[in-house]
C-alpha positions, -999 to +999 in steps of 0.1 A: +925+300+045+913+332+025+901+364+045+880+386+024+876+422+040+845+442+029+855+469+011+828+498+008+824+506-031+799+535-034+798+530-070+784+498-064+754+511-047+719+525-058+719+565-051+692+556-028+711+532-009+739+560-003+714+589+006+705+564+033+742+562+041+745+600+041+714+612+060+713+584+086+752+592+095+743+588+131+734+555+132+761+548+105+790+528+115+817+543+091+842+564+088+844+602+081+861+586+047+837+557+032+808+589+045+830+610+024+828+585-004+792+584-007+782+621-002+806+623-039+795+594-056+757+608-049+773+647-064+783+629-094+756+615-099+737+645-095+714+631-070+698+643-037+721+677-046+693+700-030+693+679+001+729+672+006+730+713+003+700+721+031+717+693+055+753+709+051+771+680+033+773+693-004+807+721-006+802+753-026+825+733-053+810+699-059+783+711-081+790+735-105+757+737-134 
């Protein structure tokens, strides 16, 4: 018998998929880390940058122009 664990990829999600993630974080069941995960895969993607900044989730050093 195989177990299979889900493993959270954030690359594998659509940007709005992980803005969900991000701004519903109180109804989230993850951890500070897979949160973590999804607030930079959204930075890198340059997505939702002006509201991860206004809700205090985007550091000074994660988006440089």
């Amino acid at each position: 018998m195989t177990i299979q664990a889900n493993q959270f990829n954030a690359s594998e999600l659509c940007s709005r998929k992980l803005w969900q993630i991000v701004n519903n974080e109180a109804d989230a069941r993850m951890s500070r880390d897979l949160l973590q995960q999804a607030i930079e895969e959204l930075t890198a993607r340059r997505r939702y940058l002006a509201e991860l900044s206004r809700i205090g989730k985007l550091g000074t050093t994660n988006h440089n122009a």
